[in-house]
N, C-alpha and C positions, 0 to 999 in steps of 0.2 A: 437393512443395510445392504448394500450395493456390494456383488460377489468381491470386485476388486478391493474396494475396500475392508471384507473383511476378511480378503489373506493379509492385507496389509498391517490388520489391527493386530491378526494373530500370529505375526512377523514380529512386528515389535513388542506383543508379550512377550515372547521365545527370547530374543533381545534382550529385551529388560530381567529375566529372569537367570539369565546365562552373567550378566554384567553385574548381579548383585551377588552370583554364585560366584563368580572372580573377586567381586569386591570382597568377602566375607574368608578367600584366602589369604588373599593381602593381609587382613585385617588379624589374622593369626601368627602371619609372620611377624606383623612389627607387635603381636602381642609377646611373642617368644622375644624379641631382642626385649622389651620392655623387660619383662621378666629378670631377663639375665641379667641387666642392668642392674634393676632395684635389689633383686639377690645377692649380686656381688658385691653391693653399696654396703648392704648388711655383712654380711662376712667378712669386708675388710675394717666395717668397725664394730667388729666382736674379734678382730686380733685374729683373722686366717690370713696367712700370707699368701699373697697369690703373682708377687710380681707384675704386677697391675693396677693403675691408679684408675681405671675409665673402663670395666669389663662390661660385654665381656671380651671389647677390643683391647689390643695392644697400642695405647695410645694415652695423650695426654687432654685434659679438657683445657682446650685455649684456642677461644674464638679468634678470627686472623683472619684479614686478607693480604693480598699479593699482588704484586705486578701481574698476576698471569690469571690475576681474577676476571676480570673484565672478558681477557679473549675463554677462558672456562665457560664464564657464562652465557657469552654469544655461543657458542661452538654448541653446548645444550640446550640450545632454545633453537637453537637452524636442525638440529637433532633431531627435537621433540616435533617443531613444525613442518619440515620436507622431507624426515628420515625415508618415512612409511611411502609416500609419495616417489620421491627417486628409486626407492627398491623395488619397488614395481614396475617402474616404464623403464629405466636403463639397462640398456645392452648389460647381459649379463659381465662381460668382460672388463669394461669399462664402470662397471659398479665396483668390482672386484678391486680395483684400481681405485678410484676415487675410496671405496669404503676402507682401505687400509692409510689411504693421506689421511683419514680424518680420524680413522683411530689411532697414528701416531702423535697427529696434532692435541686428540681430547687427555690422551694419555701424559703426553708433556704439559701441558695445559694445567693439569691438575696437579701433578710432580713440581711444577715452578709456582704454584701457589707459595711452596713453602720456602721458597726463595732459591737460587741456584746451590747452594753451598747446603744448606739444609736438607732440599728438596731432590737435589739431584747429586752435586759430586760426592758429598760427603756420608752419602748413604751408604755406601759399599766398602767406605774406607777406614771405620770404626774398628777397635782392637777384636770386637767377636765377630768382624765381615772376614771376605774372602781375601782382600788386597792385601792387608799387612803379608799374608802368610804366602802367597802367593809371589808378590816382589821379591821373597827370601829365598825361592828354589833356584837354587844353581844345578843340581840332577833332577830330572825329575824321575826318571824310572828309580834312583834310590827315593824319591820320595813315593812312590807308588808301591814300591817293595817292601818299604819299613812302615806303611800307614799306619796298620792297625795298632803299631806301637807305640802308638803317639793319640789313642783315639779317648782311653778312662782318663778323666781329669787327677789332679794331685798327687801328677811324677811330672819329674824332669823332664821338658819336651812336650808336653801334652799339647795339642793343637788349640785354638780359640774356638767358641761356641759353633759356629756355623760351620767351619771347618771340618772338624769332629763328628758334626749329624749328619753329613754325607759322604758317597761316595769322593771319589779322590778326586774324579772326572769333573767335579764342580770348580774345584780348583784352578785345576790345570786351566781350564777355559779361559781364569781372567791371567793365568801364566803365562798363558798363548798369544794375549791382547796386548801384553805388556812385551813381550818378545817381539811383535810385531809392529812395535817402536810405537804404540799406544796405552801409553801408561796413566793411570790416576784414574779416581772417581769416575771423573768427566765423558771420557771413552766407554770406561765400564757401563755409565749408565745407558749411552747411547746405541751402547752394542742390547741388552737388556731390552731398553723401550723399543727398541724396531724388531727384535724378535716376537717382545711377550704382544707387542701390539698386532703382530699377524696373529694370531692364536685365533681370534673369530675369522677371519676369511677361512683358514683353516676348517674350523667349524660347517662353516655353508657350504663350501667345497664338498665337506664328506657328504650333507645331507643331501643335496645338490644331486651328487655322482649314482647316490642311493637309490632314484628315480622322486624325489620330491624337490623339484627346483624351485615350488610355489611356496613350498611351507621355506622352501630357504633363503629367498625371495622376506616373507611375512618376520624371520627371526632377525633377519639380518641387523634391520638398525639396533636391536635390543645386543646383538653382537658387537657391535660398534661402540655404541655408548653403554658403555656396560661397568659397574660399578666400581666391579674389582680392579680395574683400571688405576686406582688412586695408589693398590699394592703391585699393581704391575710397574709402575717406576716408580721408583730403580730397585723392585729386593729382585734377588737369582729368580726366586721362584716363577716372575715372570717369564725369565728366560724358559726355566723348564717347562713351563706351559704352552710358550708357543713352539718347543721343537716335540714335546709329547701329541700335540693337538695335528703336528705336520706329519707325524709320524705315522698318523693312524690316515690322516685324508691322503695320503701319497701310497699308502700299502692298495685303500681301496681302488682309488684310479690306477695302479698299477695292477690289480688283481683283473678289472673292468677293462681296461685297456687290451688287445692282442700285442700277438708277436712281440720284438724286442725289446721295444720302448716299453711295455707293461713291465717285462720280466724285471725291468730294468728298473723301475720305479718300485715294482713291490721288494727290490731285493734295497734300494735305498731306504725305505719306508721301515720297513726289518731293522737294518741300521740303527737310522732313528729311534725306534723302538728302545732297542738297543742300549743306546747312548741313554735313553731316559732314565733308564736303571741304576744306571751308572754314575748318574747326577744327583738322582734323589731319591733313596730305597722304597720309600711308602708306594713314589708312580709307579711300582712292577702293576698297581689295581688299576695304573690305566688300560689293564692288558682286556680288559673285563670289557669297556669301550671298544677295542679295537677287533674282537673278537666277534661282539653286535655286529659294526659296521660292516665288518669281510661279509658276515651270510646277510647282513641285509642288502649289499652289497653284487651278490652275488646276481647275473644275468640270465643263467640257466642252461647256460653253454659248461658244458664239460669242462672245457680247459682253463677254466674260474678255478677250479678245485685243483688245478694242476699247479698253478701260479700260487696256491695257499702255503706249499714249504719254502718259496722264495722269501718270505716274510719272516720264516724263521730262523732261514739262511742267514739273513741278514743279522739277525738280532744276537743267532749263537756267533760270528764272527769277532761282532763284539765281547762278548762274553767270556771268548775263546781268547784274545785278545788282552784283556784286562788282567785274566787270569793265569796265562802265560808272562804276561809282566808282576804278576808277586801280589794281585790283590785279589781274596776270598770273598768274596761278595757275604755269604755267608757267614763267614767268621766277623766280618764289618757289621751285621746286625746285630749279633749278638750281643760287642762291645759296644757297640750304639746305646742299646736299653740300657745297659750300665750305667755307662755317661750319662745318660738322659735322667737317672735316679739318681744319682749323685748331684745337683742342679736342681732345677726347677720344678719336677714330676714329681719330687720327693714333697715340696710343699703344695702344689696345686691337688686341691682336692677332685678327684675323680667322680664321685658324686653331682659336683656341679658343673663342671665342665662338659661331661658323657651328652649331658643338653646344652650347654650353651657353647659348646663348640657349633652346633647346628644354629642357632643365633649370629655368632659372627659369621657363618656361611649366611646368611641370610644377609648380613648388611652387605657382603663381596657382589655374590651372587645376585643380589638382588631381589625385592619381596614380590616383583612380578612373577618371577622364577616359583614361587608358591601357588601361586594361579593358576601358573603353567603344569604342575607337576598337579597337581589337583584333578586336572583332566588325563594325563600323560598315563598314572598309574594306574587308575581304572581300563584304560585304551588296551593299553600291555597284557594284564591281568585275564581280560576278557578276548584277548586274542582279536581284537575289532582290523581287522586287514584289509575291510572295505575300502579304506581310503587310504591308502599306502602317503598321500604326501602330510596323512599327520601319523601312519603307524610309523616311519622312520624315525622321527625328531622324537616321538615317545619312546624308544626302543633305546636311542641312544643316552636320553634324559634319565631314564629308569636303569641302566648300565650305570651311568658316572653315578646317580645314588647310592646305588648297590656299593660301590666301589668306594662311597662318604662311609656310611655306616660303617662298612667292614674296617676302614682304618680309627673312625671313632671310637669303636668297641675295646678297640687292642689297647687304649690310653697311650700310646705314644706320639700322641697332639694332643696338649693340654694348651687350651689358647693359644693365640697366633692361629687360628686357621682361617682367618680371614687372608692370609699370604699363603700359607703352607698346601690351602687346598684350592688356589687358583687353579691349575691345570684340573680338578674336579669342577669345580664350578662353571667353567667358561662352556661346559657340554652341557651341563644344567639348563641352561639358558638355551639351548634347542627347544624347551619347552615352547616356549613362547613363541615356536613357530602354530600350537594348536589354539592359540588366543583367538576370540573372534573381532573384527575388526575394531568396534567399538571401546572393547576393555585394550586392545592393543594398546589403540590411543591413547587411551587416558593410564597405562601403566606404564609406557615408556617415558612419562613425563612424570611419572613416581620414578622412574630410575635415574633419570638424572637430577635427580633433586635431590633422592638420597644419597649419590655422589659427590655432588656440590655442599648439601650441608652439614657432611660429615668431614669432609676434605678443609670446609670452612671454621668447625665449631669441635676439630678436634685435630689436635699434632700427632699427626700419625708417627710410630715408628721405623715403617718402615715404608 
């Protein structure tokens, strides 16, 4: 055989053997959702309650389509077929641009499957969302002062479900929207989808700034159309994912950045940070990401490490701030877990959820994201630094797990974290900047499809 042809032949073993090694993670992902599935089918008919008709998602089984089927389905298939293609030859700039129109589009796209009222305004307006409780503050700094009085269910005053499990600052948000003479669902969602749907620019941004434009270049479409999309409109949690996910890519370009524009972005970026906490106690583990990001971040210029307390500047302002106006952040966790066992923790069995909460992370996330991390944590593990534009995307992929686990362990997410751990998940999917082109292919067209026919073959709640 002819030399050239057989680097060729022993090109495409390597090839072949790397695509059946992705295959083979996939293949564990959707055995884990399986799993949870068939187990939780059992459990709820041997009489465990578990708040859940369809686990180990939050959802109902009812096949549907929509008006907004048709453009879902174009929008994932110009995805699947130019994603990978445009991400590579377009002006970074103008990707950045074009790749957030078409993440707001896939995102609504999927949200108006379930019809406007359904799908979008009526989702935040339910007695356990934000809105009721929100339209009702006439003080707010008395309602900031007197939270935590109002956090255990079964007294007088007690808050609604969503209200209760966060911070105050989740509130106020849609308080803010509605003061701002944009009231109802409608607005709420809108404000929601255009935030949660930056969350992956955000994302490529940080890997980007990292020194791997390629690998953030290769993740990006899987950033784009990205599963968890379908809980990104319209729950909050969206929102806190894309200002958590801005948080952390704004500290680094402002750590990277000189002079005053940097200081000036890593002291907003702090903020953000900040604000995150403040919105949803569990994201203080996004700190675990953002911490990656700064040293991997880092240029090797001295005044990187100078710019590193601007970040925290930022964040204790906040902090200082919240807590100056009458709420203990601390004291908020504590009655949290309460609330949280008085409610649904108290029936959901912890035994099966401790796994199949990583299941519904897998349908959010996506089961490429398994492929991805397959590679990611051996790369980390083994300190492989060679190729800095796949040790970043693994560095920060292996951060936001770290950061899954350590809130799975605690049980205070029993189901629902297919919404609950979007802002973990959307850094997940960095992974799949280490895919090699082949499995790329053919795994972002398992993402959109498990998007699509779970959006189509189940009523999500949220």
């Amino acid at each position: 055989m002819p030399r050239d042809s057989t680097a060729q032949f022993a090109g495409s073993m390597v090839g072949d053997g790397e695509f059946r090694r992705d295959r083979r993670a996939v293949g564990v992902a959707f055995a884990l959702i399986g799993a949870a599935a068939v187990v939780g089918v059992i459990l709820l008919a041997f009489g465990t309650r578990m708040i859940l008709s369809a686990p180990p998602l939050s959802a109902d089984v009812h096949p549907h389509v929509g008006a907004a089927s048709p453009v879902a389905l174009v929008l994932g298939w110009a995805g699947f077929r130019y994603g990978p293609d445009v991400a590579r030859r377009l002006p970074w700039r103008r990707l950045l641009l074009l790749g957030y129109a078409a993440s707001v589009a896939w995102t609504s796209a999927l949200a108006l499957i379930d019809g406007w009222q359904r799908g979008w305004a009526g989702r935040l307006a339910t007695p356990d969302e934000y809105l009721p409780t929100a339209s009702a503050i006439t003080d707010p700094g008395a309602f900031v002062r007197t939270f935590t009085d109002h956090i255990l269910d079964f007294r007088p005053g007690s808050f609604a479900t969503h209200v209760s499990s966060h911070p105050p600052l989740a509130t106020l948000v849609f308080w803010a929207l509605d003061h701002l003479g944009l009231p109802g669902g409608g607005w709420a969602g809108l404000l929601v989808v255009l935030v949660g749907s930056s969350a992956g620019i955000a994302v490529a941004v940080t890997i980007s700034v990292c020194g791997s434009a390629d690998a953030a270049r290769t993740a990006f479409p899987f950033l784009i159309f990205f599963p968890g999309a379908i809980w990104i409109g319209v729950s909050a949690d969206g929102l806190f994912a894309g200002i958590a996910a801005w948080s952390i890519a704004l500290a680094v370009v402002g750590v990277r950045r000189g002079r005053f524009g940097g200081s000036l972005l890593a002291i907003i970026g702090g903020i953000l940070f900040g604000l995150t906490g403040y919105l949803s106690y569990g994201l203080i583990l996004t700190g675990l990401v953002l911490g990656a990001a700064l040293a991997l971040g880092l240029s090797g210029r001295v005044s990187d490490l100078f710019r590193w307390p601007l970040v925290a500047v930022g964040a204790a302002a906040v902090a200082g701030g919240m807590t100056t106006a009458g709420f203990n952040w601390f004291q908020g966790v504590s009655l949290l877990t309460g609330r949280y066992y008085q409610g649904v923790a108290a029936q959901r069995p912890y035994a099966y959820f401790v796994w199949a909460n990583l299941a519904a992370l897998a349908v959010s996330a996506g089961p490429a994201v398994a492929a991805g991390l397959a590679r990611a944590v051996p790369s980390v593990l083994r300190r492989r630094r060679g190729g800095s534009d796949t040790f970043v995307p693994a560095v920060l992929a292996c951060a936001a797990l770290l950061a899954v686990l350590i809130a799975d362990v605690t049980g205070l997410s029993k189901a629902e974290t297919e919404r609950i751990w979007l802002p973990f998940a959307i850094w997940l999917v960095a992974a799949t900047a280490l895919l090699p082109p082949k499995s790329a292919k053919y795994l972002l067209g398992v993402q959109v499809a498990v998007a699509l026919l779970v959006n189509h073959f189940l009523l999500t709640h949220w």
